[in-house]
N, C-alpha and C positions, 0 to 999 in steps of 0.2 A: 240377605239372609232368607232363607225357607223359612212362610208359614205352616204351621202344623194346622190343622185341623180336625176334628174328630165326628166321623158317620156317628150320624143319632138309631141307625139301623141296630137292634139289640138283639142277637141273634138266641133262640131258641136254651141253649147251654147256658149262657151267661145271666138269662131271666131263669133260671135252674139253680142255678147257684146261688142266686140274690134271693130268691124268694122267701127264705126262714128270715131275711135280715127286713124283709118289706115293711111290714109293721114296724118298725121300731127307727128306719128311717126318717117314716113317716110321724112317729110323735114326737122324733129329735130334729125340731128343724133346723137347729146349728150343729147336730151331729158329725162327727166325723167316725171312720173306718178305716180300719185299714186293710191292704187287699194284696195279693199278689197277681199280678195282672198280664197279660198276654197280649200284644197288638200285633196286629194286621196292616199290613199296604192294602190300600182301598181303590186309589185314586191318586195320579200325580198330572200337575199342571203348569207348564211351563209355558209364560210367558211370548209372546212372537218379540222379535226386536225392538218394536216401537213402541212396546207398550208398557207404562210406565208404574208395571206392578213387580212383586215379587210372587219369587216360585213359590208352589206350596204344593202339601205332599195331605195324603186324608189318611187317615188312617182309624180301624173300628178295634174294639174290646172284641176279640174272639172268646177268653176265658177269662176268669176271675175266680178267686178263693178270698174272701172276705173272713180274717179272726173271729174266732168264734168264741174267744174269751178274752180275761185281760191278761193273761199268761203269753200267748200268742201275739195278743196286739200289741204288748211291749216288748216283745223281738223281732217285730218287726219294725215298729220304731224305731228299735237300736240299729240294726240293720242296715233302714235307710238312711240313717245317720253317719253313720261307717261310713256307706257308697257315696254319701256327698261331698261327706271329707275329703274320700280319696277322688273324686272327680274335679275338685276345686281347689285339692295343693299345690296344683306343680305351679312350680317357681316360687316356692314358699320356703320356709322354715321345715316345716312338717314333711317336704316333698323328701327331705334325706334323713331324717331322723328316722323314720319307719321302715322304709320300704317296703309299707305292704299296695298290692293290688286289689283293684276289681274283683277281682277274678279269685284271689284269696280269699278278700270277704265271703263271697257265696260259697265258694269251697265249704270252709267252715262254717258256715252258716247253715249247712244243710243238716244242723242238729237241733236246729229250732224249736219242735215238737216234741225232744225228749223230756219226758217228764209230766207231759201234760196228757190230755182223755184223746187226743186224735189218732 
């Protein structure tokens, strides 16, 4: 299997985005957020024959969008909720009962914000 990795490089935009959330990071030390996030291929590293590692691929945060309320971070909870479901039915129960997609989830989910001050 591929190691993932992730550049601690934090580019310019993504310290931009984060910035209103920094304080409050910082007094929530069990904190979580949620975010919509963007990654990058940074770096990939492929093993020589003899060597007795696995591939790994690196990859950096180009953008982020961090909830800016609970309106927000509860659809996107739901959200990810959906997408794991449906990345982790098939061969299940669920896999034919539905038949929704990936890909339908975001579809429809591109109405997130309705409703709220963004």
């Amino acid at each position: 299997m591929t190691d993932i990795k992730f550049d601690s490089k934090v580019i310019e935009d993504v310290k931009d985005s984060l910035a209103k959330h920094t304080a409050d990071m910082f007094r929530q030390r069990k904190g979580r957020w949620m975010a919509v996030v963007e990654l990058a291929h940074v770096e990939r590293n492929e093993p020589g024959p003899d060597e007795d590692k696995d591939p790994s691929v690196k990859v950096r945060i180009v953008a982020i969008e961090v909830a800016g309320d609970e309106f927000t971070d509860e659809r996107l909870r739901e959200l990810q909720r959906q997408l794991y479901v449906t990345r982790t039915k098939a061969g299940t129960l669920d896999e034919a009962a539905d038949g929704v997609r990936a890909g339908d989830i975001l579809r429809n989910g591109s109405g997130l914000l309705v409703g709220s001050d963004a």
